[in-house]
C-alpha positions as CSV (number, residue, x, y, z in Angstrom):
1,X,-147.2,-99.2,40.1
2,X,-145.7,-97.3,37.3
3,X,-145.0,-94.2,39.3
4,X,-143.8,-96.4,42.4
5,X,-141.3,-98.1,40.3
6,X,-140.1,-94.9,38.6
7,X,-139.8,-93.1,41.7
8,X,-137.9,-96.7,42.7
9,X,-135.5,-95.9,40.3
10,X,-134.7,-92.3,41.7
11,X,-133.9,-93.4,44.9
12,X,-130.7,-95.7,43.4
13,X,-129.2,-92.6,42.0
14,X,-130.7,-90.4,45.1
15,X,-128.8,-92.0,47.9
16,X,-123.9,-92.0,49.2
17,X,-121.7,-95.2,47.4
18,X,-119.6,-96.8,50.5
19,X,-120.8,-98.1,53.5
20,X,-117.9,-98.4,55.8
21,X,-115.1,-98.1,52.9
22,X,-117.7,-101.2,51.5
23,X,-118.5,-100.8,47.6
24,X,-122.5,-101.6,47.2
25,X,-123.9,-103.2,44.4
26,X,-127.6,-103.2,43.7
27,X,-128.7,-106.7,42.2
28,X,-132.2,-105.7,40.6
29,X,-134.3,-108.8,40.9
30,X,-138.3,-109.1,39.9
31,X,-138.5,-110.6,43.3
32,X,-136.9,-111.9,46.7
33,X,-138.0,-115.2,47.4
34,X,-138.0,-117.6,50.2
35,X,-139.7,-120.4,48.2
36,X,-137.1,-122.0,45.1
37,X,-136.5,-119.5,42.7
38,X,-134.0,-119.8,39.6
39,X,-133.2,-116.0,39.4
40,X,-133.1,-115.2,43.6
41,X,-130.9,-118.4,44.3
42,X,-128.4,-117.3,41.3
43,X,-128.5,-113.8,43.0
44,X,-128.0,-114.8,46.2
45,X,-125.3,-117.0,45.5
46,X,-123.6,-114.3,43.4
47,X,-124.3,-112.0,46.3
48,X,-122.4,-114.3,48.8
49,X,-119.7,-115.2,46.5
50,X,-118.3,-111.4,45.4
51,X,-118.9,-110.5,49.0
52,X,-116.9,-113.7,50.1
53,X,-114.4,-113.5,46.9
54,X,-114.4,-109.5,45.9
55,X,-115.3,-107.1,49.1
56,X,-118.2,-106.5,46.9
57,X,-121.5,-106.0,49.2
58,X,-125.0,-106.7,47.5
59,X,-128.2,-105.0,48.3
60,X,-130.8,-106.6,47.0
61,X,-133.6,-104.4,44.9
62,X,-136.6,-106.4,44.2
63,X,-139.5,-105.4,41.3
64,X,-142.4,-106.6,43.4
65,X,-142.7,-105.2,47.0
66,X,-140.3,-107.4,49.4
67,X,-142.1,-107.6,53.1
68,X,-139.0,-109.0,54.6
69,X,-135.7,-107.0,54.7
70,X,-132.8,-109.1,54.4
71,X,-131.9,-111.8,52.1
72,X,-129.4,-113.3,54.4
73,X,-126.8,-111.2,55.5
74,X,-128.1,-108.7,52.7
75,X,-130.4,-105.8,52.8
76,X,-133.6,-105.5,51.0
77,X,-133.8,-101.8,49.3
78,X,-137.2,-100.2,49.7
79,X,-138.3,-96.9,48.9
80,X,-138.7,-95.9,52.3
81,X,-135.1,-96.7,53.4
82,X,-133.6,-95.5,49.8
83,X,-131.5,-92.3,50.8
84,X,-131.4,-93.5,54.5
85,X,-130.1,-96.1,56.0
86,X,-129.0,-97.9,52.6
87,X,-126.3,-96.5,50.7
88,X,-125.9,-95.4,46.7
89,X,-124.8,-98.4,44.7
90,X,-121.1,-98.0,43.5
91,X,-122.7,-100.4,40.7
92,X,-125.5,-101.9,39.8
93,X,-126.6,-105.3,38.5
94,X,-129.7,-106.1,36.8
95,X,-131.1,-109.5,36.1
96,X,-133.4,-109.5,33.5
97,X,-135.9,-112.0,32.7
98,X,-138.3,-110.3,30.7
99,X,-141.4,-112.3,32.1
100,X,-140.5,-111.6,36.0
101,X,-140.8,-108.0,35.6
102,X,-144.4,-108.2,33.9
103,X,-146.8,-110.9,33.1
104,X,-146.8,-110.5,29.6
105,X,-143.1,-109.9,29.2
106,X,-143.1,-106.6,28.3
107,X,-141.3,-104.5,31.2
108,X,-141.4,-100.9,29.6
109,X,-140.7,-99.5,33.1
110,X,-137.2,-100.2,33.6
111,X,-136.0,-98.6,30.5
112,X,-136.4,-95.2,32.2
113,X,-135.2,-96.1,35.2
114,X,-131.8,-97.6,33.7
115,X,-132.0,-94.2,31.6
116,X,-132.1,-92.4,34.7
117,X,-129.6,-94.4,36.4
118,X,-126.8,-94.4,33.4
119,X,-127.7,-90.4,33.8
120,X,-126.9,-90.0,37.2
121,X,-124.2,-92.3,38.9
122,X,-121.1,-92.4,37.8
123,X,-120.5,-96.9,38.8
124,X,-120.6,-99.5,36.3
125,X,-124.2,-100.8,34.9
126,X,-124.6,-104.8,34.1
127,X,-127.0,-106.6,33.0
128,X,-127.5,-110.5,33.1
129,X,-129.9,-111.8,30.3
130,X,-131.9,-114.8,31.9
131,X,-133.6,-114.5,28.8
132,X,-134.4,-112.2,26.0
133,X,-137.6,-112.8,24.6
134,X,-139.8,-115.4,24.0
135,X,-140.9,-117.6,21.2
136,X,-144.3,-119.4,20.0
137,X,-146.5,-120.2,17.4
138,X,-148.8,-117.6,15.8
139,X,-151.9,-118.8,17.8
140,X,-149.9,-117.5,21.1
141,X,-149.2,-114.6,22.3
142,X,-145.7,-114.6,22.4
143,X,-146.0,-114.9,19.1
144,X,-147.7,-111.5,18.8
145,X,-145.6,-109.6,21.6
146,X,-141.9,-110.5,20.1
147,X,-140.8,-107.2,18.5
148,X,-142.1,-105.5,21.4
149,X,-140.1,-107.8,24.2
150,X,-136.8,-107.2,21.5
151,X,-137.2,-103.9,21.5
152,X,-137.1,-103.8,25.4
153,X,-134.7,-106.0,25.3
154,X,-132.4,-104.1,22.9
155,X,-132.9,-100.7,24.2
156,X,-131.4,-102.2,27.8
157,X,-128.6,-103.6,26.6
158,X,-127.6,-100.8,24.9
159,X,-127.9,-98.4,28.2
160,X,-125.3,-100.9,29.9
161,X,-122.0,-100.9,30.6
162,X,-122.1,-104.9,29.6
163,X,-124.2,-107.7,28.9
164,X,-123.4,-111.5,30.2
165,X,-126.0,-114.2,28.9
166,X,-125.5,-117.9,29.6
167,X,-124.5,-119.5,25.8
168,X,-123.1,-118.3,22.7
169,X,-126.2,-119.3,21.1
170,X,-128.0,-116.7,23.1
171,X,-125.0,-114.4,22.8
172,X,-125.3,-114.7,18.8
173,X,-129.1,-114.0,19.6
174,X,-128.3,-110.6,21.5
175,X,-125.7,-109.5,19.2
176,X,-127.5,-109.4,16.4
177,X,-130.5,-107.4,18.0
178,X,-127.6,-105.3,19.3
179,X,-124.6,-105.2,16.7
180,X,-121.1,-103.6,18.0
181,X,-121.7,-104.4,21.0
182,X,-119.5,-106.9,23.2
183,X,-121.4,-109.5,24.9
184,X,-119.6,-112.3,27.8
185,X,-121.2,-116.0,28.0
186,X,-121.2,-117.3,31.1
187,X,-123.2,-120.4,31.7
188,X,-125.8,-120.5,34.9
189,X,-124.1,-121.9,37.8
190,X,-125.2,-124.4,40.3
191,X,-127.9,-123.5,42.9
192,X,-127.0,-126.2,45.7
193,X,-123.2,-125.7,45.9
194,X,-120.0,-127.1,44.4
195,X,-118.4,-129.3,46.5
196,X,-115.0,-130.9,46.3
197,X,-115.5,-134.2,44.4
198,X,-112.5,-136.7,44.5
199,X,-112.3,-139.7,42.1
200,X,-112.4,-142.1,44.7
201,X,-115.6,-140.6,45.5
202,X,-117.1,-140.5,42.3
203,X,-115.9,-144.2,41.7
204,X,-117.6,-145.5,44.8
205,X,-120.8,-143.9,43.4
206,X,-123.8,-146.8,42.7
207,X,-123.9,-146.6,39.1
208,X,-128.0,-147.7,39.8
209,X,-129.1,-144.7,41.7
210,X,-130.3,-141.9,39.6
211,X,-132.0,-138.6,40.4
212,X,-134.5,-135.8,38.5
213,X,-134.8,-132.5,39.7
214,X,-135.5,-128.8,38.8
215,X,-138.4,-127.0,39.1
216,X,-141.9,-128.0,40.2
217,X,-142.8,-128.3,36.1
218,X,-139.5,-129.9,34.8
219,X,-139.7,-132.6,37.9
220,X,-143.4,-133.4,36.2
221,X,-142.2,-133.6,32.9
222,X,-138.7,-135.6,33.2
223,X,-140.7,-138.0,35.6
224,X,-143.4,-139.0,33.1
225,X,-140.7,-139.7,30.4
226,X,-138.5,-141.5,32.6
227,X,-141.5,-143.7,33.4
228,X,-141.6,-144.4,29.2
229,X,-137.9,-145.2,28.8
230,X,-136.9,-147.5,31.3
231,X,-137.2,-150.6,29.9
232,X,-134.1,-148.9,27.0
233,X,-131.8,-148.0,30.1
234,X,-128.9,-150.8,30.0
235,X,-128.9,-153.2,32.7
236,X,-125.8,-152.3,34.3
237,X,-127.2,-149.3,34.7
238,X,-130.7,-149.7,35.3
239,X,-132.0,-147.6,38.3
240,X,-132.7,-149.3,41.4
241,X,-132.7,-146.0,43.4
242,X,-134.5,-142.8,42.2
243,X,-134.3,-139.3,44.2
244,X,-136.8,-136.2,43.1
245,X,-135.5,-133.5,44.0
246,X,-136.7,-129.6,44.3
247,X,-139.5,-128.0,42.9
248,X,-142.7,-127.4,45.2
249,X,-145.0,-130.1,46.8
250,X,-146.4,-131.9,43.3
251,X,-149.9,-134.0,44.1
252,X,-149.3,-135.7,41.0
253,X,-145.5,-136.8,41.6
254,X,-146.6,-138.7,44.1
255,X,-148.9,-141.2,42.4
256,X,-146.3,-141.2,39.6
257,X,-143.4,-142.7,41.9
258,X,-146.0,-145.4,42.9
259,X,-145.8,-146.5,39.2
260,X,-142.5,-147.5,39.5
261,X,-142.9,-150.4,41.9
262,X,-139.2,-152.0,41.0
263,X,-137.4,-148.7,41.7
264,X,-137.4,-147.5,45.5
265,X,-138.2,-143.8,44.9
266,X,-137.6,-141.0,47.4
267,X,-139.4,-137.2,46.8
268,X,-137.5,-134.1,48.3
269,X,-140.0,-131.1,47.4
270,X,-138.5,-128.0,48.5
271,X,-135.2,-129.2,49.3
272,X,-132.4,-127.0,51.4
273,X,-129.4,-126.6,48.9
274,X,-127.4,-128.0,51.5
275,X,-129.3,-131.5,51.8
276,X,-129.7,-131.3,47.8
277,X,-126.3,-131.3,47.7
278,X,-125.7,-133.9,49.9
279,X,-128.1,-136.3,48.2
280,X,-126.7,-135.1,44.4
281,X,-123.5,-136.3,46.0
282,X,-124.3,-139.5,46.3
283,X,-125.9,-140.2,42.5
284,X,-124.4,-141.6,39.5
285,X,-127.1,-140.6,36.5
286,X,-129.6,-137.4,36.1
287,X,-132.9,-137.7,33.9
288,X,-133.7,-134.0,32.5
289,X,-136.5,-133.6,30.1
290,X,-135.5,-129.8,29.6
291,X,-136.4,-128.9,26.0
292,X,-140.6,-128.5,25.4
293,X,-139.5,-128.0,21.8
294,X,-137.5,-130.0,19.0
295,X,-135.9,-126.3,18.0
296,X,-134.1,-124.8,20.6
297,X,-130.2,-124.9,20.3
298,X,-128.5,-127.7,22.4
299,X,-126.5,-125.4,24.4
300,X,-129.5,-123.5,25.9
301,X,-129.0,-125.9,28.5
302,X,-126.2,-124.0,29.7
303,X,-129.0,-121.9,31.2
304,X,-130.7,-124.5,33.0
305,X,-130.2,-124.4,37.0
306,X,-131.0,-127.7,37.1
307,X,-128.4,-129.1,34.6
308,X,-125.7,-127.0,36.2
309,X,-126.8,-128.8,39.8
310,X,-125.9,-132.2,38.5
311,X,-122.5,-131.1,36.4
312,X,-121.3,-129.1,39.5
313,X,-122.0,-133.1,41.8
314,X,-120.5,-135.0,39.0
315,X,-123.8,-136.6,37.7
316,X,-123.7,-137.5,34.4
317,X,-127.1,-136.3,32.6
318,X,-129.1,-137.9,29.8
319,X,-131.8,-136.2,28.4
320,X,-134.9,-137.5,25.9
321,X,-133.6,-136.0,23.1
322,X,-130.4,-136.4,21.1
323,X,-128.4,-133.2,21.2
324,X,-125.4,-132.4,19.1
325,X,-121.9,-131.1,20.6
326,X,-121.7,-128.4,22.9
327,X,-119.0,-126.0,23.6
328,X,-117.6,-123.2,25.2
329,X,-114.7,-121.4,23.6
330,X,-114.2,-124.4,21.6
331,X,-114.2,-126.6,24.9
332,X,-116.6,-129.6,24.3
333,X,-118.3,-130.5,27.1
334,X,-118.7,-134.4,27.1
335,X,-121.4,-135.7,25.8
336,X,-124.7,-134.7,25.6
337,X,-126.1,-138.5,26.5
338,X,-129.5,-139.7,25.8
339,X,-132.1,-142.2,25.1
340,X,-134.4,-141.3,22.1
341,X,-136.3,-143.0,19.2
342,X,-135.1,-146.0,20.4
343,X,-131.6,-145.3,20.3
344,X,-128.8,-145.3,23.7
345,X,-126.2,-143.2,23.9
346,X,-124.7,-143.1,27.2
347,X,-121.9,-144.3,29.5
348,X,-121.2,-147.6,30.7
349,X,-121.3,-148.3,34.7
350,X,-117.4,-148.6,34.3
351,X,-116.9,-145.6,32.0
352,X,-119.1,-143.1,34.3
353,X,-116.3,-142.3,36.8
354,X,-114.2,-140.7,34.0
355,X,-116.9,-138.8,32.0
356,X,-118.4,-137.7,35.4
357,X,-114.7,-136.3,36.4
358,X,-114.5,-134.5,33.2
359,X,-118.3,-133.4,33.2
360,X,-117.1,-131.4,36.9
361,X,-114.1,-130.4,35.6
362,X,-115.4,-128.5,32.8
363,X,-118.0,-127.2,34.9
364,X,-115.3,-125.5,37.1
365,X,-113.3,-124.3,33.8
366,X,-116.6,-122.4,32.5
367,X,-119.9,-122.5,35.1
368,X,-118.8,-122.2,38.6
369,X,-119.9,-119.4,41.0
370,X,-115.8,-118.6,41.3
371,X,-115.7,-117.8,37.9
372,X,-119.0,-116.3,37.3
373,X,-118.1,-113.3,40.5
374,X,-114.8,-112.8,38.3
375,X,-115.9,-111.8,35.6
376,X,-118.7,-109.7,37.2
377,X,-115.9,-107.9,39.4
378,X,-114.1,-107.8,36.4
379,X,-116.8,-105.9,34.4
380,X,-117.4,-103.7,37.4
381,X,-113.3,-102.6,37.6
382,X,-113.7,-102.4,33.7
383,X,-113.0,-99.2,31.5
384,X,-115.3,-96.2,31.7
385,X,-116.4,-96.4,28.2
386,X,-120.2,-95.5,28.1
387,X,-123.0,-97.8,26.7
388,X,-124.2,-96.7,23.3
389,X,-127.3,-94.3,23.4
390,X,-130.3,-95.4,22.6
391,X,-133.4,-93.8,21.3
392,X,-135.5,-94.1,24.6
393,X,-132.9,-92.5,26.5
394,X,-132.5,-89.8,24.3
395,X,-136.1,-89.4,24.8
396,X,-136.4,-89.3,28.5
């Protein structure tokens, strides 16, 4: 696998940089998937939105073998075609979530093929931190396997050109593994679209119809503490109406809906993004148990798919824990609403119109796929100032 990927990584600097007077971008994924996927649906959508906004054209790169070759309207690189009928990237984009790459986090392999990359084209190298490392107790092996994921994660971002990750806390996070360098926040954007939301709309909403959705895990986990709290939900906003939405078919979601015989519960497993959207549309509150810890920093949320789904439909989220403020360039986003320890902290039925509005709109100052493919073309049109060496390139 090693010497596949590495020769993988010759074949983007091997192969032209226009096809048709069409800049190419490389977006290296760990994989193209049909089935939901955080990292391929932000890619995709990316993909579509600086093709559709910027002229930019993706080809799509994925870590594990791809049997199909398009995503889309995309291509699917392999190294068969590399140096064929797929041209060399002008740029290249890399999405890094450390875990994706390898099973214990600890992708060595695409240092040297960044190293060899920065060597040999002459575009503009990003990459976009999912996530940097990962934390746990001593008895774990994350524990254990932390300097060696930093290190990774520190030696990439200093062979790019620049470094997006979705929260200042996680930008605080990177800069201090990598000091000097500039980092952009950009929170994760929605996966099932952004429609156009007009008040009237949003007011007509039934402020009893709520919704939980993410991933296959999440939808688990928010369920089962819904179920615990409620009896604390006020009564003018008491769910009537619950929609699950995404994640893969759950045997045990099932059974838990049946639980909830006053509440007429509907289950979308593997949803289209264009029906999730159209049922997020039509929902006034989200429940999202998101945080497995009491530690993490409130605005890691930022880089949750799923929260970005319901601020991008105007639904007003309320989690199980109380959160403090969180911000973007000194921008508070309203709220964070929740219900914990006994305590209710979350908008009236005839409030919600007016927090949802300003929920959306703050989603489309900061999060939206529009402004996400801006500052990526931006970065890619930016200054040729090379990336600060780092020791592994040096020894390549």
């Amino acid at each position: 696998m090693k010497r596949i990927l590495l020769e993988y990584g010759a074949a983007l600097v091997n192969c032209p940089g226009m096809t048709n007077g069409t800049a190419v971008v490389w977006q290296i994924v760990p994989r193209v998937s049909d089935n939901p996927d955080g990292v391929t649906d932000y890619a995709f959508n990316l993909a579509n939105t600086l093709w559709a906004n910027h002229g930019l054209r993706t080809v799509f790169a994925p870590g594990e073998p791809s049997q199909a070759s398009r995503k889309g309207e995309f291509e699917i690189a392999s190294i068969a075609d590399a140096g064929t009928s797929l041209a060399k990237p002008a740029h290249v984009i890399l999405h890094y979530v450390n875990y994706g790459y390898q099973k214990r986090g600890l992708p060595f392999w695409l240092v040297p093929i960044l190293g060899r990359v920065r060597e040999t084209f002459g575009g503009r190298l990003i990459v976009i931190f999912h996530e940097l490392f990962a934390t746990g107790p001593p008895w774990k092996s994350e524990f254990w396997l932390q300097p060696l994921q930093k290190k990774i994660a520190r030696d990439i971002a200093r062979l790019t050109d620049a470094r997006l990750v979705s929260s200042e806390s996680m930008q605080q996070t990177l800069e201090g593994l990598v000091p000097g360098l500039d980092v952009t926040v950009h929170p994760v954007p929605s996966a099932f679209g952004e429609p156009v939301i007009d008040f009237a709309q949003l007011r007509a909403r039934d402020n009893h119809r709520w919704v939980i959705g993410g991933g296959t895990e999440l939808i688990e986990r928010s369920l089962r503490s819904f179920r615990r709290i409620t009896g604390e939900i006020p009564s003018n906003v008491l769910p009537r109406s619950l929609v699950v939405l995404g994640g893969m078919e759950n045997s045990r979601v099932r059974p838990l809906l049946q639980t909830l015989a006053a509440i007429q519960c509907e289950y979308y497993p593997a949803v289209s993004p264009e029906t999730a959207s159209q049922i997020l549309s039509t929902c006034a509150f989200a429940w999202l148990d998101y945080f497995t810890t009491g530690t993490a920093n409130p605005d890691l949320l930022l880089k949750s798919s799923s929260f970005a789904n319901m601020c991008a439909h105007a639904v007003v989220c309320v989690t199980p824990r109380a959160l403090s403020a969180i911000s973007l360039e000194n921008d508070l986003l309203p709220g964070p609403f929740a219900i914990a320890h006994g305590e209710v902290k979350m908008p009236s039925g005839n409030e919600r119109p007016d927090i949802a509005r300003a929920i959306y709109d703050w989603y489309h100052r900061h999060a939206s796929m529009a402004t996400l493919s801006r500052v990526i073309a931006e970065q890619l049109g930016g200054n040729e100032t090379g990336p600060v060496p780092s020791e592994a390139a040096e020894n390549l």
